[in-house]
C-alpha positions, 0 to 999 in steps of 0.5 A, spaced: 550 527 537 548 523 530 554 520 529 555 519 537 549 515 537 549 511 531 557 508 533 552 506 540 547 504 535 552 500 531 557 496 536 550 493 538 548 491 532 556 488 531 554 484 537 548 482 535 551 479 529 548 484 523 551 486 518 549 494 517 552 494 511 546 490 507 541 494 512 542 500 510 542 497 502 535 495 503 533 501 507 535 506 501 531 501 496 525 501 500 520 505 495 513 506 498 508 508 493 502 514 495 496 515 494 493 520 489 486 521 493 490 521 501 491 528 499 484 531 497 477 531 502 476 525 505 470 522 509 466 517 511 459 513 511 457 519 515 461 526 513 467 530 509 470 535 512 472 540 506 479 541 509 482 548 507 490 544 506 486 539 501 488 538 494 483 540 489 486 537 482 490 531 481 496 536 479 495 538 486 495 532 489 502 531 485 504 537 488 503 534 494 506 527 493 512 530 491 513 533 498 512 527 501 518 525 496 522 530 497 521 530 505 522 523 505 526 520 500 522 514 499 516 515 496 518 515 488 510 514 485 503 516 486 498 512 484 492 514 480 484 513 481 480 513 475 476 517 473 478 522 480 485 523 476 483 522 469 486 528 465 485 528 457 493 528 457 497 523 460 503 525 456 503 532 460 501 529 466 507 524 466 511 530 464 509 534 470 510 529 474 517 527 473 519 535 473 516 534 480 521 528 481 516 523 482 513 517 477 505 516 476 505 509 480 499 504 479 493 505 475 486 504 481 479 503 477 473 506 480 468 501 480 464 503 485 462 510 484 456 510 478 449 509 480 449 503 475 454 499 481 450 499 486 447 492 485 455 490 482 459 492 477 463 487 474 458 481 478 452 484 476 445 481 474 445 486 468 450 485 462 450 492 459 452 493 466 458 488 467 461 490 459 461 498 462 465 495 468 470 491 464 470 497 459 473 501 464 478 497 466 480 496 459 481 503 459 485 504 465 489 499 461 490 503 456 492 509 461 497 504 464 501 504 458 500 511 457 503 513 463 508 508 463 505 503 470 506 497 470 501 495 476 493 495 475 491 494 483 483 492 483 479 492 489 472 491 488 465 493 492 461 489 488 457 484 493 450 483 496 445 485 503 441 479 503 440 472 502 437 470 496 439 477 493 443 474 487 446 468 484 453 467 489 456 461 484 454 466 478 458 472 480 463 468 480 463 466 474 462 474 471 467 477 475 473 471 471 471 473 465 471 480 466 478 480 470 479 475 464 479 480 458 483 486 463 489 481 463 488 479 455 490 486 455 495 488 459 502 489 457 507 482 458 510 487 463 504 489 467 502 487 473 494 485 476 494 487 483 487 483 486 485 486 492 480 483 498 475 485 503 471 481 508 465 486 508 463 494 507 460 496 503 456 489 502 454 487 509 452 480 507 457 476 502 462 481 498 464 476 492 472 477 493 471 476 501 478 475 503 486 472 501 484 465 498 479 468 494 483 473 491 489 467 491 484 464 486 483 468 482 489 470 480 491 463 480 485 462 475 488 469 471 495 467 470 503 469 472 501 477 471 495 476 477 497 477 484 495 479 490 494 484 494 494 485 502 490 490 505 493 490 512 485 493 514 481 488 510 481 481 515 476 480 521 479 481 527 484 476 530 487 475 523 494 473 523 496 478 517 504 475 518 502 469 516 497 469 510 503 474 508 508 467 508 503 463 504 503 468 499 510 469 498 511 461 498 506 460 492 509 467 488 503 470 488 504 476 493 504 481 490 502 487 493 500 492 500 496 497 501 498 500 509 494 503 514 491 501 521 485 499 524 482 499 530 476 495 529 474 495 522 477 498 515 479 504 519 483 506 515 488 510 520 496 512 519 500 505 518 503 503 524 498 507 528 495 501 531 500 495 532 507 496 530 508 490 533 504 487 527 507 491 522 513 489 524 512 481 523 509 483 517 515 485 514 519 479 518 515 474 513 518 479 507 525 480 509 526 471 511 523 470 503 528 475 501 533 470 504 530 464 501 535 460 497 529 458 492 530 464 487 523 465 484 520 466 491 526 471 494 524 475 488 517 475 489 519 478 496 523 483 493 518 485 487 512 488 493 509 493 491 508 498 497 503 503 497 499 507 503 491 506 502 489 511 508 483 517 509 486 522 512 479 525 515 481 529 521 489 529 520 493 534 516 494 530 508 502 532 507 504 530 514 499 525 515 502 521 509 509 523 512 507 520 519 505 513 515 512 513 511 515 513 517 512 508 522 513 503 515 521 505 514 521 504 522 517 497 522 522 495 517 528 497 519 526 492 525 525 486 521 531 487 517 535 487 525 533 480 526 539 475 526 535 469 521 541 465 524 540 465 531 532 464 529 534 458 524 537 455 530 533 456 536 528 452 531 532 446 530 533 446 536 525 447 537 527 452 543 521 456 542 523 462 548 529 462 544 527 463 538 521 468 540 527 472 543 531 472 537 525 476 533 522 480 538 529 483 540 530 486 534 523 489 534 525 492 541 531 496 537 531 504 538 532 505 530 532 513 530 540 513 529 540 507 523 534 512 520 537 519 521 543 516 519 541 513 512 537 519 510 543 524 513 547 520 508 542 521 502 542 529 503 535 527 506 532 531 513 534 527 518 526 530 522 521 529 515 516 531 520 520 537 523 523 540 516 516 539 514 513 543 518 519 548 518 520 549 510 514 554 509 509 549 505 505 547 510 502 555 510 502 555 504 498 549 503 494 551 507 492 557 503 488 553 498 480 555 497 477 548 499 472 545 495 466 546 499 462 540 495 464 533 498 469 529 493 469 522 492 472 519 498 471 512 496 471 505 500 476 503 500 
């Protein structure tokens, strides 16, 4: 049944002018990064609810991340939150990763826990304060090198409630030397992930408020900066695609943290919301792939994948598998878009022409790429049904959960 319907799938694609070949390079080369706190208790302003399947200790949460990887084959890193997953061996953490099959991925800082932030942590009035903050950062750094990362990701909740609250033009300032002396210390090779947010928990102003504002810092900081997309942090009607596109073409994109919103930063399973959206997403990326200036087809290539979401009412493993399967589906769409017959539709500026050559990759059945790609790789063809019938989703269930709330975090 699978080969009768991807020899369909693929004289179609014959006729459309895609090179299959190249498709299925860059599927297998797809590397989405999970996070650490997707598996534990999550919550919202409002409640957690202690799920019995939830992981308890950041070895589980490894456990559980390697489960995705081995269902999925895409997902080769977890991401860390310090100090959720802070250890007293990371010699031993990596060890216990890597006999899993996985890597620890990127280093997030917790700047946003401690009673002392509540008014800021890196942007605060008081500097004994904003010196804790860059002291943690420094120590994510040296985290960083211990485990082997290469990628610091930043998200701040620092911001204000009030006018007159605090000195705006001045936070500014703080939250560039801070992020100043973090690059000083970070190694040649590592990256500085800056992420954004337009409101929550600040309801006023946030002091890293949207794209351009993070574009700056990074700017200001230097190569190893860049910037990181949150498809859950723009006000409503944002044109994701095409801060993606700038981004690309100034180098300085740099990362994604996957999820979907309905209103706000829900937070909701990437893809769940507005395919069509992720899709046009990974249209930008997949062009700057193909763009003949080296540094930018680079930069497109080098984007670290991550899935930033909180599973509050979902089960955390097939939760997580759901969201690496709407993101390899998305993807696998844009990489069906003839560029050629876009190219042309532009220059001639046909503008039903050139919508049609993008739309219509996006209204491709893809299930028999996909099935076919993870065949190939010794992978199940259904990760949601092998999941489900491979006796760890009772068995994950057995775990005792912790009936006090854990740190769900903002983000």
């Amino acid at each position: 049944m699978t080969d009768k319907a991807y020899t369909v799938f693929e004289e179609r694609q014959k006729e459309r002018g895609i090179d299959l070949q190249e498709v299925r390079r860059r599927l297998k080369a797809l590397e989405i990064e999970t996070p650490s706190w997707g598996y534990a208790d999550q919550g919202t302003r409002f409640r957690t609810f202690p799920y019995k399947g939830a992981a308890r200790t950041t070895l589980e949460k490894i456990d559980d991340a390697a489960a995705v990887h081995r269902f999925t084959g895409a997902c080769p890193a977890v991401a860390i939150h310090i100090p959720w997953d802070k250890v007293d061996d990371y010699g031993t953490l990596t060890g216990y990763a890597e006999e899993r099959g996985i890597r620890i991925g990127a280093i997030n800082p917790n700047l946003f826990q401690e009673p002392e932030y509540m008014l800021g942590s890196v942007t605060n009035t008081d500097a004994a304060i904003r010196r804790k903050a860059t002291e943690h950062l420094l120590e994510c750094v040296d985290i960083a090198r211990a485990v082997d990362s290469k990628v610091l990701s930043l998200w701040f909740s620092d911001g204000t409630n009030y006018p007159g609250q605090a000195p705006i033009r001045q936070r500014v300032n703080w939250m560039r030397e801070c992020l100043q002396t973090t690059y000083g210390a970070m190694a040649p090779d590592m990256r500085m992930l800056i992420e954004y947010k337009f409101y929550e928990p600040a309801f006023y102003h946030t002091d890293l408020a949207d794209w351009g504002m993070a574009f700056n810092m990074a700017n200001k900081l230097g190569p190893q900066a860049q910037v990181l997309v949150d498809t859950g942090h723009h006000p409503q009607g944002t044109n994701i695609e095409h801060l993606v596109a700038y981004l690309l073409n100034e180098r300085k994109l740099g990362g994604f943290h996957f999820n979907s919103r309905k209103y706000g930063d829900d937070d909701l399973i990437a893809g769940a919301i507005n395919p069509y959206e992720l899709f046009l997403i990974f249209y930008q990326i997949v062009d700057a792939m193909r763009d003949p200036d080296p540094a930018i087809a680079a930069t497109a290539n080098r984007i670290a994948y991550m899935i930033d979401q909180s599973h509050n009412i979902e089960e955390k493993i097939p939760a997580m598998i759901r969201s690496v399967l709407n993101v390899q589906v998305q993807y696998a769409k844009a990489l069906l878009i003839n560029f050629d017959e876009v190219r042309e539709a532009q220059e001639k500026q046909d503008v039903l022409a050139a919508e049609d050559a993008v739309r219509s990759a996006f209204e491709q059945d893809v299930t028999p790429l996909l099935r076919a790609f993870r065949e190939e790789d010794g992978l199940p063809v259904d990760p949601m049904r092998a999941y489900k019938e491979s006796g760890l989703h009772e068995k994950v269930l057995g775990r005792v959960s912790k009936q006090e709330t854990t740190p769900s975090g903002l983000k």
